[in-house]
C-alpha distance (Angstrom), angle and dihedral (degrees) to the residues before:
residue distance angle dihedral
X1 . . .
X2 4.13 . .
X3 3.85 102.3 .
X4 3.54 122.0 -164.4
X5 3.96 124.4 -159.2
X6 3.55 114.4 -170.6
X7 3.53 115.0 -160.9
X8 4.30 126.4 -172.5
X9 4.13 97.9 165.2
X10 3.80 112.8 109.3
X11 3.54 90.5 -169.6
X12 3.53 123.8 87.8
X13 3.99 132.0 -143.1
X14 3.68 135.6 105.9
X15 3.68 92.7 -37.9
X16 4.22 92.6 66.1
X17 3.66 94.6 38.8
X18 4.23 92.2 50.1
X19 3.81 79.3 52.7
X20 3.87 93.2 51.2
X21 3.53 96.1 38.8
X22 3.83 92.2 49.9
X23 3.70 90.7 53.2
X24 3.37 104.3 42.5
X25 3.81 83.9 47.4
X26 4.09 92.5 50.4
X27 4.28 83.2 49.4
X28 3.72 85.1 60.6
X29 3.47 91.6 53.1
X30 3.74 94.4 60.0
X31 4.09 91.5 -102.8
X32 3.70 116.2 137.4
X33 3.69 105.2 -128.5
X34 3.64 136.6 -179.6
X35 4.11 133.6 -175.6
X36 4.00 121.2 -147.8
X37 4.14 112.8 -161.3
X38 3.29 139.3 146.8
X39 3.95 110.8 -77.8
X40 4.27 86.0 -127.9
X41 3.59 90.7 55.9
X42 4.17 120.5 102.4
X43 3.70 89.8 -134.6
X44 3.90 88.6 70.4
X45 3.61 98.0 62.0
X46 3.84 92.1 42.5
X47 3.86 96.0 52.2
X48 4.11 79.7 56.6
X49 3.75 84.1 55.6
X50 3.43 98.8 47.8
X51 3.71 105.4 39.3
X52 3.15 98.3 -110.7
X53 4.27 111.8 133.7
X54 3.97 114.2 -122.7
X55 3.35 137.3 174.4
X56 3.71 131.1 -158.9
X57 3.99 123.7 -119.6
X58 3.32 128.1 170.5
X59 3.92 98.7 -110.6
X60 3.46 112.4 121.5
X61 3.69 87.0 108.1
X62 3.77 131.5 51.2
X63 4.02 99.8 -113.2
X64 3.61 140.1 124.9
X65 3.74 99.5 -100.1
X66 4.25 88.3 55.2
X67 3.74 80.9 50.8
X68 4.14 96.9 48.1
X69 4.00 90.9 35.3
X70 4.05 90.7 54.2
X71 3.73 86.3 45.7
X72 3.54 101.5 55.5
X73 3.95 93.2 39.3
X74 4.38 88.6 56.6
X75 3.87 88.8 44.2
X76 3.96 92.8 58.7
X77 3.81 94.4 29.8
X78 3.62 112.4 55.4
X79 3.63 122.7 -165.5
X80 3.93 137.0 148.4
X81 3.56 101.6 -122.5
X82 3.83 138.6 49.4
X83 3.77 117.9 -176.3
X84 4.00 117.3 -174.9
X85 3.57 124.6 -163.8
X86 4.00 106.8 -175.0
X87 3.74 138.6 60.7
X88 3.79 93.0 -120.8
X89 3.59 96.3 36.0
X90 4.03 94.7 48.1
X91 4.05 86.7 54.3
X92 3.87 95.0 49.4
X93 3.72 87.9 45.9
X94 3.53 95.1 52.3
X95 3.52 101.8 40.8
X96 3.88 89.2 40.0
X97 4.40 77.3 61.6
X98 3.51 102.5 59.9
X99 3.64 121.6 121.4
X100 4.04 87.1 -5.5
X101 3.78 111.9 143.0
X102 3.01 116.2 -141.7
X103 3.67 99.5 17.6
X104 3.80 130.9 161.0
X105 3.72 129.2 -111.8
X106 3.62 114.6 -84.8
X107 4.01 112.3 -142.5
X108 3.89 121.5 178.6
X109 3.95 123.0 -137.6
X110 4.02 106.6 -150.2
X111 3.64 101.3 -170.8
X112 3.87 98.5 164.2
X113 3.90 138.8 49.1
X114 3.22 99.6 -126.2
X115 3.86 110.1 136.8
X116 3.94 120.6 -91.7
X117 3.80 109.7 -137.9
X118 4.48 112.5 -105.5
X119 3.88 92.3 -133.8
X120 4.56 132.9 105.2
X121 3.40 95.3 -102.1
X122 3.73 94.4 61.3
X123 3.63 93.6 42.9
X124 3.65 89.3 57.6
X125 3.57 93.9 55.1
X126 3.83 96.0 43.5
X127 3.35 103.6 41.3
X128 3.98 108.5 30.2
X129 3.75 110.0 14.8
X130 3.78 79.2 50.7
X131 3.91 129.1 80.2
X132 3.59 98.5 -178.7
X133 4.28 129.4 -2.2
X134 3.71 102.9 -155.8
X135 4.28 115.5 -165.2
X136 3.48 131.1 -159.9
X137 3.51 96.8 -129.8
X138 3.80 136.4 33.9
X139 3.69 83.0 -126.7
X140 3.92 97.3 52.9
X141 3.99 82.2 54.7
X142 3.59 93.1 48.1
X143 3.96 91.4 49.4
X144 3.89 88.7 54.2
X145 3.96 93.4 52.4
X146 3.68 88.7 54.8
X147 3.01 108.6 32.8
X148 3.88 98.8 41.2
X149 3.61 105.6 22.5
X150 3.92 87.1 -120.6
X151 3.92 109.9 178.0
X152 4.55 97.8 -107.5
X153 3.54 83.7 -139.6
X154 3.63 89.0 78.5
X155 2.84 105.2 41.5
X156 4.38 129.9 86.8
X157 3.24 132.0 -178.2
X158 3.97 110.4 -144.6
X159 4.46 109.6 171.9
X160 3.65 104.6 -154.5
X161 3.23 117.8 -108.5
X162 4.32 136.8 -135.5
X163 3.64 134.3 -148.6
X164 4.04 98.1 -105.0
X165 3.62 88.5 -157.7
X166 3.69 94.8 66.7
X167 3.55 102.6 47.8
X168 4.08 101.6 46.9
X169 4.19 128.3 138.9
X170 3.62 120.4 -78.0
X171 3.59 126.6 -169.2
X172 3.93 106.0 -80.4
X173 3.82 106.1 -131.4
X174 3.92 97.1 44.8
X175 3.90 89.8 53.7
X176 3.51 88.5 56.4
X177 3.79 97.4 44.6
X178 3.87 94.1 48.6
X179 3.84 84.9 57.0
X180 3.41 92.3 47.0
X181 3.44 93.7 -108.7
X182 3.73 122.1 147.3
X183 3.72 106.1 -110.8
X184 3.57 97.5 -151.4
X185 3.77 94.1 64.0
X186 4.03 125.6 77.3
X187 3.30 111.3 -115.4
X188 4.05 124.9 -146.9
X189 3.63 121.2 -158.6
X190 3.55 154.1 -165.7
X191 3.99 129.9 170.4
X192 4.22 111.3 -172.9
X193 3.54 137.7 118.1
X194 4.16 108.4 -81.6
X195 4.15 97.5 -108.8
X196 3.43 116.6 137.1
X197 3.77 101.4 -109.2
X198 3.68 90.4 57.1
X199 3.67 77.8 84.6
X200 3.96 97.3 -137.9
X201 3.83 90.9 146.5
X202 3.88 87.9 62.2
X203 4.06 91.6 44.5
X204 4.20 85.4 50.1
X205 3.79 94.8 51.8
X206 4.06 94.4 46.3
X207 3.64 89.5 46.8
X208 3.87 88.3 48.6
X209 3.86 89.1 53.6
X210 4.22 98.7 43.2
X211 3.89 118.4 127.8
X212 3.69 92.6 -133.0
X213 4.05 104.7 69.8
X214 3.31 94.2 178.1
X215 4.19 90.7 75.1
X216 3.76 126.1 104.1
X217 3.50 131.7 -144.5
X218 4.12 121.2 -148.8
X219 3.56 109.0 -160.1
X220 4.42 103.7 -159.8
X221 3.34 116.4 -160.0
X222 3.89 145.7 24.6
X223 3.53 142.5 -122.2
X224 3.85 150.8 112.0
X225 3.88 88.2 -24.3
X226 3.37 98.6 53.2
X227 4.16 104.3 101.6
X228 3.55 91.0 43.9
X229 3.81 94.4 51.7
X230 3.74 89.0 48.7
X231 3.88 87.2 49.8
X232 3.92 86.2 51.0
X233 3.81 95.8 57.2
X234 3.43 97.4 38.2
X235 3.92 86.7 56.1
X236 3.55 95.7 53.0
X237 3.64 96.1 43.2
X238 3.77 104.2 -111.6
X239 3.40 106.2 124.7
X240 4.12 96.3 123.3
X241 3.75 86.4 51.3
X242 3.45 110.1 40.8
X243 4.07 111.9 73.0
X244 3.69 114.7 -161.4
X245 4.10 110.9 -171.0
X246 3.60 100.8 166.6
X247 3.95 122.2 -145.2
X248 3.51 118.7 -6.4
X249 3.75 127.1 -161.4
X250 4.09 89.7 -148.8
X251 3.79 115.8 32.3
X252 4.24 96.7 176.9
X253 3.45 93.4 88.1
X254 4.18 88.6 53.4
X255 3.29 90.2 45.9
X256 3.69 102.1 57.3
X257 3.43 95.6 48.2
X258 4.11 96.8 60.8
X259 3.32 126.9 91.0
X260 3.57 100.2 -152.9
X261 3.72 129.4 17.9
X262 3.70 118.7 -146.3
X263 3.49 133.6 -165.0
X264 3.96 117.4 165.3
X265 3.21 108.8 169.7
X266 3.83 137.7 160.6
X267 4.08 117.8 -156.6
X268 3.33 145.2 5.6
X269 3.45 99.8 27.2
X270 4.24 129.2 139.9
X271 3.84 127.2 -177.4
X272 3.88 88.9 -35.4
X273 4.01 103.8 -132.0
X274 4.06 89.4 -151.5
X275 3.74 85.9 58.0
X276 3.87 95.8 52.4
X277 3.55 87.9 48.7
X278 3.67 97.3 50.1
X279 4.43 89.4 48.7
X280 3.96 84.8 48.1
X281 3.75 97.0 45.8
X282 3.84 84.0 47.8
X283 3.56 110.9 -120.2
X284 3.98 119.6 138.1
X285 4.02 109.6 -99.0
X286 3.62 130.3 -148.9
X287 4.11 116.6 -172.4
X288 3.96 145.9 138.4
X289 3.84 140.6 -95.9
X290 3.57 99.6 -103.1
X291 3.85 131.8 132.8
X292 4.11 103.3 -24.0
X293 4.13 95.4 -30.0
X294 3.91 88.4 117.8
X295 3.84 87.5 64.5
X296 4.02 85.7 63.2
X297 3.32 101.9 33.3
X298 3.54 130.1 46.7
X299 3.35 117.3 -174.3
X300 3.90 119.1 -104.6
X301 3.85 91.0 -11.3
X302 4.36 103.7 66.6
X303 4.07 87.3 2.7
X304 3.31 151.0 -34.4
X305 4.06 131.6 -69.6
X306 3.73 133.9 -143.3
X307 3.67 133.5 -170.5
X308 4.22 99.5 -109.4
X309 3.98 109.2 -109.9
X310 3.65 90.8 26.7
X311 3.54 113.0 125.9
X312 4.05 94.0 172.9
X313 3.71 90.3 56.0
X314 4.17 100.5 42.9
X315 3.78 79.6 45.3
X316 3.75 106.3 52.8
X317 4.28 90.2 34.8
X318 4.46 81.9 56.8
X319 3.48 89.3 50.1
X320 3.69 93.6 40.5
X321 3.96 92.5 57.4
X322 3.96 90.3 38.4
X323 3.75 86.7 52.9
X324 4.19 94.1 44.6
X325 3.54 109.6 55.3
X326 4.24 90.0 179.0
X327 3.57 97.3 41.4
X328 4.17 86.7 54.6
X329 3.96 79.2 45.7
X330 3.97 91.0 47.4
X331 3.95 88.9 47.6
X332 3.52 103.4 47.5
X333 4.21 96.8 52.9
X334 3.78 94.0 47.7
X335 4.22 88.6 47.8
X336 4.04 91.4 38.1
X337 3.84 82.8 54.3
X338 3.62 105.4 48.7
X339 3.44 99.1 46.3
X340 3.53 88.9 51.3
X341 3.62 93.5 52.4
X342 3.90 88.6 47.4
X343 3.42 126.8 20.9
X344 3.95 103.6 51.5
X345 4.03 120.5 154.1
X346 3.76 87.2 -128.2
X347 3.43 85.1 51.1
X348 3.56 97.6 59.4
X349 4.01 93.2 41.7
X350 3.96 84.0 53.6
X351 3.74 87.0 61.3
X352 3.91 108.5 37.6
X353 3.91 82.8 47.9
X354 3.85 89.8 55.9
X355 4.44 91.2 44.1
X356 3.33 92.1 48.4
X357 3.99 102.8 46.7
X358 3.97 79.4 49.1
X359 3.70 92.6 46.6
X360 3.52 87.3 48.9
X361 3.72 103.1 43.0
């Protein structure tokens, strides 16, 4: 098949890469498959990186030249398949499809839970511009049944999946000491893109409050968040124990050095890929119930769960791991082994092949 993603995010988290990975991953398979993004956006360069073929379009905006620009590209380019990932990308594409002959099948990528507007419009989009809406998460789908009335039918739920090769355990103490990490200190960790609902302000405060002052907290990643994070610490006088790397193109050998990975955040969340790669790398996880997180996490069996906003909670379930070397221990095998058992790139490629050979058919 030709598969086309089209991309309009600027932004750039687990959303981009599960487009990138998917891609690439389709390429291996022999598929011929081609990205369309905005030429500002970080995906662009990345795709370079990664072999994957992109071209530029002006749609990171919802206006009629995104719409004519998409149009003309799918007229010259045929292909079977057309999977969107964002709001304003999804419309263009859609709109861009009207009244083409032949045209490929248009399937939507929800990889958030961010609420989908009750009202015609939307309804159009979703349920007959659409061939296919694929989730992340079984509860993501289950949110847009009730919520929206969407026909189950078409609707999928397809986790993304991670190469459990690269994200494997690693001796503690040396991961920390090839950072330049002391190895006698626990480490507490969180790698995400700095938004707000991350929930990094939360993570901050609990760490500020913990029992054992001797801990560190990495924070991995960067984004809009960042100056007001680095505001927070500074506040609260952790400066010498709060480590703030930025972006990093490989995360594994963070990873293996922590302790305990956190994530605590409060909307718009899937099946977290930074959280599957933390269970598989085998470090104890702590998280919320928000968006499809409960399908990775189950509370005291493959980690621990928190009420979302709670600092109390996030802070007494960091000191409870800190405090419990076996239960961390206990935690970490039964999460390494169910996302291994579930939540396996070639997994996911199994299933996007099979939606979009149905979309297409």
């Amino acid at each position: 098949m030709h598969i086309v993603h089209s991309e309009s995010s600027c932004g750039w988290g687990g959303q981009e890469i599960r487009v990138l990975e998917e891609a690439a991953g389709m390429l291996e398979r022999g598929h011929r498959v081609t990205l369309l993004c905005p030429r500002e956006a970080r995906i662009f360069d990345e795709a370079g990186r990664r072999g994957v073929p992109a071209v530029a379009l002006p749609i990171a905006r919802k206006a009629t030249k995104g719409i004519g620009a998409m149009r003309i590209w799918l007229a010259r380019n045929a292909s079977e398949v057309l999977n969107s990932h964002s709001s304003t990308d999804s419309w263009l594409a859609a709109l861009a499809l009207l009244g083409m002959r032949p045209r490929p099948a248009l399937v939507r990528t929800r990889h958030i839970s961010a609420a989908i507007p009750d009202n015609m419009a939307t309804r159009w989009l979703y349920q007959s511009a659409t061939r296919r809406i694929v989730t992340t998460g079984e509860r993501l789908r289950e949110q847009l049944i009730r919520e929206n009335h969407f026909r189950p039918e078409s609707l999928v739920s397809v986790p993304t999946g991670i190469d459990l090769a690269r994200y494997a355990p690693a001796d503690r103490a040396q991961a920390k000491a090839r950072l330049g990490l002391e190895p006698e200190l626990a480490c507490i960790g969180i790698i995400a893109t700095l938004r707000s609902w991350k929930g990094h302000r939360y993570l901050v405060e609990a760490f500020a409050g913990l029992k054992q002052k001797g801990a560190r907290l990495v924070i991995v990643g960067d984004g809009p968040g960042r100056d007001n994070l680095r505001e927070q610490v500074a506040r609260l006088g952790l400066r010498s124990r709060v480590l703030m790397p930025g972006n990093q193109a490989e995360v594994t050998p963070w990873l293996q050095a922590l302790d305990v990975f956190a994530l605590p955040s409060y909307a718009n969340e899937g099946v977290p890929q930074a959280l599957m790669q933390a269970m598989a790398a085998g470090v104890p996880v702590i998280s919320t119930p928000v968006g499809s997180i409960d399908e990775l996490v189950r509370d005291d069996d493959t980690g621990l769960m928190v009420p979302p906003q709670d600092v109390g909670a996030l802070r007494a379930a960091i000191e409870r791991l800190l405090g419990d070397p076996a239960l961390g221990v206990r935690l970490a095998a039964a999460a390494s082994a169910w996302v291994r058992e579930r939540y396996s790139r070639a997994s996911m490629l199994d299933s996007m092949e099979a939606v979009f050979r149905s979309a297409a058919a």
